[in-house]
ZALUM-566149 format. One line per field, with one value per atom (N, C-alpha, C): residue in one letter; atom name; x, y, z. Coordinates in steps of 0.001 Angstrom, whole numbers, plus 500000, padded with zeros to 6 digits. Example, Ala and Ser with C-alpha at 12.3 -4.5 7.8 and 13.67 -1.06 7.14 Angstrom:
# ZALUM-566149
type [A, A, A, S, S, S]
atom [N, CA, C, N, CA, C]
X [513190, 512300, 513200, 512850, 513670, 512900]
Y [494310, 495500, 496700, 497750, 498940, 500030]
Z [507800, 507800, 507800, 507080, 507140, 507870]
This chain:
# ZALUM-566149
type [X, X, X, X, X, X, X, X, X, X, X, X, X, X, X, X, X, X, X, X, X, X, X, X, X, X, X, X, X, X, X, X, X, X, X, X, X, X, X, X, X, X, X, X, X, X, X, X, X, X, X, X, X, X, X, X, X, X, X, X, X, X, X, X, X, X, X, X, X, X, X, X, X, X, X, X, X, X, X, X, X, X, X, X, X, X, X, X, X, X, X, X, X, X, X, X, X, X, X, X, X, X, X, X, X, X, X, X, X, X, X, X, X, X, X, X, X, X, X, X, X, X, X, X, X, X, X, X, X, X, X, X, X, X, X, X, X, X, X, X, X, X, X, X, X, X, X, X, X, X, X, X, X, X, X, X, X, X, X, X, X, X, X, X, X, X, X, X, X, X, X, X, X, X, X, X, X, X, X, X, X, X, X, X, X, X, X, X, X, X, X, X, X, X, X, X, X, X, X, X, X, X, X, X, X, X, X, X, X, X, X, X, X, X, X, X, X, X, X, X, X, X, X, X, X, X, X, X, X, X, X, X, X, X, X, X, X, X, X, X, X, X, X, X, X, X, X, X, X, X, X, X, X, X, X, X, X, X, X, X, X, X, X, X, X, X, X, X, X, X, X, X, X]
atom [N, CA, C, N, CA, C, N, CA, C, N, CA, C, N, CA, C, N, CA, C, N, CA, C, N, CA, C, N, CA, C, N, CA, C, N, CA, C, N, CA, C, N, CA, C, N, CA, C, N, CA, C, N, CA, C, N, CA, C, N, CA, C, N, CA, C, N, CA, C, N, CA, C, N, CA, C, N, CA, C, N, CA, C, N, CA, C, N, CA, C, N, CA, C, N, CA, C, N, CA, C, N, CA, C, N, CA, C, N, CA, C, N, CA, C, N, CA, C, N, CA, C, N, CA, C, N, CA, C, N, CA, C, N, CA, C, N, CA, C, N, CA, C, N, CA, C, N, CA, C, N, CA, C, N, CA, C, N, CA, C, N, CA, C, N, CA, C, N, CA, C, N, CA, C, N, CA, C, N, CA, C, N, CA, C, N, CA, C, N, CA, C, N, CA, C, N, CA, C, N, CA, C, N, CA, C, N, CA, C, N, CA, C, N, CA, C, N, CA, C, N, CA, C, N, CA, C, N, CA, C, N, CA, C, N, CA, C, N, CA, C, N, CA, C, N, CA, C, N, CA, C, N, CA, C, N, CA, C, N, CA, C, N, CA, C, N, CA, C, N, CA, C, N, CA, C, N, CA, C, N, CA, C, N, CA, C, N, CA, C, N, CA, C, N, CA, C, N, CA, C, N, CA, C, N, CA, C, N, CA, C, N, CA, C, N, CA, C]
X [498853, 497476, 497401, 497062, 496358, 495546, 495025, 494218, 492596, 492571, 491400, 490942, 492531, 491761, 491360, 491595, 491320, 489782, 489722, 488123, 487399, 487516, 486747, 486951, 487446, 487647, 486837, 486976, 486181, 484271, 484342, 482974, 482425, 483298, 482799, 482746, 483214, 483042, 482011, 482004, 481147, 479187, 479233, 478172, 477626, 478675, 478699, 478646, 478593, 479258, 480881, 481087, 482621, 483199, 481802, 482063, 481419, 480987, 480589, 481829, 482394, 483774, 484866, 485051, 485877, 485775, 484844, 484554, 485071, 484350, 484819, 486165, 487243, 488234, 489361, 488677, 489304, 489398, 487370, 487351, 488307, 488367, 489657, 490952, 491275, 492776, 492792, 491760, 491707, 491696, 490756, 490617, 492092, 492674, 494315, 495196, 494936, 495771, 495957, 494714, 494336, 494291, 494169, 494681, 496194, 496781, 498845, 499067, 498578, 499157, 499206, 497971, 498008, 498441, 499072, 500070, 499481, 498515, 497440, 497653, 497337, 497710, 495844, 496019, 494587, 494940, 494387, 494845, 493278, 493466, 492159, 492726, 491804, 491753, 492410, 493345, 493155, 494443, 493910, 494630, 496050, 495490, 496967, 497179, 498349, 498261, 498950, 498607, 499308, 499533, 500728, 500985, 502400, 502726, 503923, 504998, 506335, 507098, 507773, 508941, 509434, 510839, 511781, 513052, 513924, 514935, 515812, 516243, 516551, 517618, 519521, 519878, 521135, 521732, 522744, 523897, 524527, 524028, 524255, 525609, 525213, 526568, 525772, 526732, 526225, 526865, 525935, 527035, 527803, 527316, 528148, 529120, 528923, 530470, 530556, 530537, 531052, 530804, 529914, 530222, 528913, 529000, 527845, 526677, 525633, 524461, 523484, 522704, 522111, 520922, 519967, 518654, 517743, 516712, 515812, 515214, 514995, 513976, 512614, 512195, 510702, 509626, 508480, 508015, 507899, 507678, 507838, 506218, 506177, 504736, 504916, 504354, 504386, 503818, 503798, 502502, 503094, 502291, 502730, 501367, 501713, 500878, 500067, 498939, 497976, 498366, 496975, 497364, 497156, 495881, 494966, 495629, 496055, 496480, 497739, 498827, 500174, 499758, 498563, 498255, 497858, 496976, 496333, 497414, 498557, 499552, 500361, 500287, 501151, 500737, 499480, 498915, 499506]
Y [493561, 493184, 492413, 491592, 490261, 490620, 490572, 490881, 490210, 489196, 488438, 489892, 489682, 491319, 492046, 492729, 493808, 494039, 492450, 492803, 492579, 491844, 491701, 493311, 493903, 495755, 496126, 495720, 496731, 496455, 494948, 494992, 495464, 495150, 495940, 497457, 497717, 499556, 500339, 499199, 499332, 498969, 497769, 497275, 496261, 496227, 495323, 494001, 492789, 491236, 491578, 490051, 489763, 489653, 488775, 488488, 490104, 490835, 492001, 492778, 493015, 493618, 493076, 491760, 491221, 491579, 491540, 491966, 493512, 494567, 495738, 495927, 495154, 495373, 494914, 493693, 492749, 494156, 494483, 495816, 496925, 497267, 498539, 497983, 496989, 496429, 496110, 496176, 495515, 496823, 497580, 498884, 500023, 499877, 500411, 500120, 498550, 497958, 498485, 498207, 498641, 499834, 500940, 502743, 502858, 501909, 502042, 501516, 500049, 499361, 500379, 501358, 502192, 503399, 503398, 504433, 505946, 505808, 506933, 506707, 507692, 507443, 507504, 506947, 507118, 508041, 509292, 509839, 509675, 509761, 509996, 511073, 511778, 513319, 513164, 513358, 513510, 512247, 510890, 509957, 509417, 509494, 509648, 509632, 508966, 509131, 507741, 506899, 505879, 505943, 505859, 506256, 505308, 505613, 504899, 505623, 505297, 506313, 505004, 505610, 504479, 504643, 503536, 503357, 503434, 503171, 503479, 501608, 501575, 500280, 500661, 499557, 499997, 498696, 499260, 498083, 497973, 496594, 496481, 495364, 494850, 493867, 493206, 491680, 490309, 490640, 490571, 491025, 489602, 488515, 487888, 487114, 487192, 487028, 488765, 489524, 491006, 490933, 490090, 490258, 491185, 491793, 493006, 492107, 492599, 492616, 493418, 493036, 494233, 494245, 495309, 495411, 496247, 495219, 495567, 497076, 497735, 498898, 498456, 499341, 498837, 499687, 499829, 501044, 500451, 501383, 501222, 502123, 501058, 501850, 502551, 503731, 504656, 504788, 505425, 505976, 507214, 508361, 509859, 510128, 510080, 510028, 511388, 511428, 512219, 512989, 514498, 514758, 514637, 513974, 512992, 511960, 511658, 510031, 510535, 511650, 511596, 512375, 512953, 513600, 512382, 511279, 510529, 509467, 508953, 508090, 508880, 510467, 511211, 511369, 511236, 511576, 511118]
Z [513019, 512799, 511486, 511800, 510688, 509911, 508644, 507497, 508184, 509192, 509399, 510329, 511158, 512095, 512016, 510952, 510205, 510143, 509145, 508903, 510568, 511095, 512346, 512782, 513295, 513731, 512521, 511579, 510774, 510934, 510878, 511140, 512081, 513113, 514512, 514435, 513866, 513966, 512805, 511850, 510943, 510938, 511785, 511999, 510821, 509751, 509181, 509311, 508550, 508814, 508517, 509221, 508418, 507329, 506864, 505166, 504390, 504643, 504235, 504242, 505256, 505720, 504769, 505000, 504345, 502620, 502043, 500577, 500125, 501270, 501040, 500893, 501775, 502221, 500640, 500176, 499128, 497806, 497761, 496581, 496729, 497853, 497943, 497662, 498317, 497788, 496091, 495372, 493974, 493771, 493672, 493031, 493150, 494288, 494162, 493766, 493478, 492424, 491745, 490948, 489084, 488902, 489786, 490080, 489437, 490233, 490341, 489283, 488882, 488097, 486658, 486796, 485314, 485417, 486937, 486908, 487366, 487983, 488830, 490180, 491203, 492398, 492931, 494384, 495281, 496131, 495948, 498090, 498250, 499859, 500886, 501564, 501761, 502512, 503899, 504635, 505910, 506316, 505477, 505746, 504753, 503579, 502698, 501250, 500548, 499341, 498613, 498196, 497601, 496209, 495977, 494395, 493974, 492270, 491717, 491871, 491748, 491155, 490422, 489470, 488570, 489051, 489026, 489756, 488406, 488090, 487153, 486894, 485988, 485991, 486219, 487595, 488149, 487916, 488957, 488721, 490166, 491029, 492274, 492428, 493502, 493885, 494788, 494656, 494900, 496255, 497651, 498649, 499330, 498858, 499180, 498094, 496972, 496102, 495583, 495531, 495354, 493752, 492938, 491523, 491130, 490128, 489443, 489233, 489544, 489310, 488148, 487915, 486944, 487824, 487598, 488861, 487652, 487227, 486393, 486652, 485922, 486115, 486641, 487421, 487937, 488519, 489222, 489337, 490577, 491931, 493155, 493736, 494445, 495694, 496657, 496830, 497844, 498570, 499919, 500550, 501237, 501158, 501771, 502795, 503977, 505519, 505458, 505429, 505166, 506828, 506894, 508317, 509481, 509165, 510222, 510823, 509547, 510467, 510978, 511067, 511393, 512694, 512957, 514460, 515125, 514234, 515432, 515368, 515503, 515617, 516444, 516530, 517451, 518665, 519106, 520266, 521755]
């Protein structure tokens, strides 16, 4: 599903517009940003939990010349499947 789709299903279920839909949709993606980026997580009840964790700085390999790599430290995005949504994807 396409981000345009998205909002169209959403308006439709919402009774919203598109461009109404579409705005809400933009504020939640901004507002979880700026949650993670400062290193706080979002859960929603039922549906889930999006959060940081921080990765280490390693030392990989070039897989196609085999020479060392270095692999910056960095913080990584999560998501842990709430229980709602892991029944209603099971049905």
């Amino acid at each position: 599903m396409t981000k345009q789709e998205l909002v169209e299903k959403m308006a439709a279920k919402s009774g919203l517009t598109k461009a109404d839909s579409e705005r809400a949709l933009n504020a939640f993606q901004e507002v979880v940003s700026e949650e993670l980026s400062k290193g706080g997580k979002v859960t929603m009840t039922g549906f889930g939990t999006f959060a940081t964790s921080k990765r280490a700085a390693r030392e990989g390999r070039n897989p196609r010349t085999g020479e060392p790599v270095k692999i910056a430290a960095r913080n990584a995005v999560s998501f842990k499947v709430g229980s709602k949504l892991k029944e209603a994807v099971n049905r």
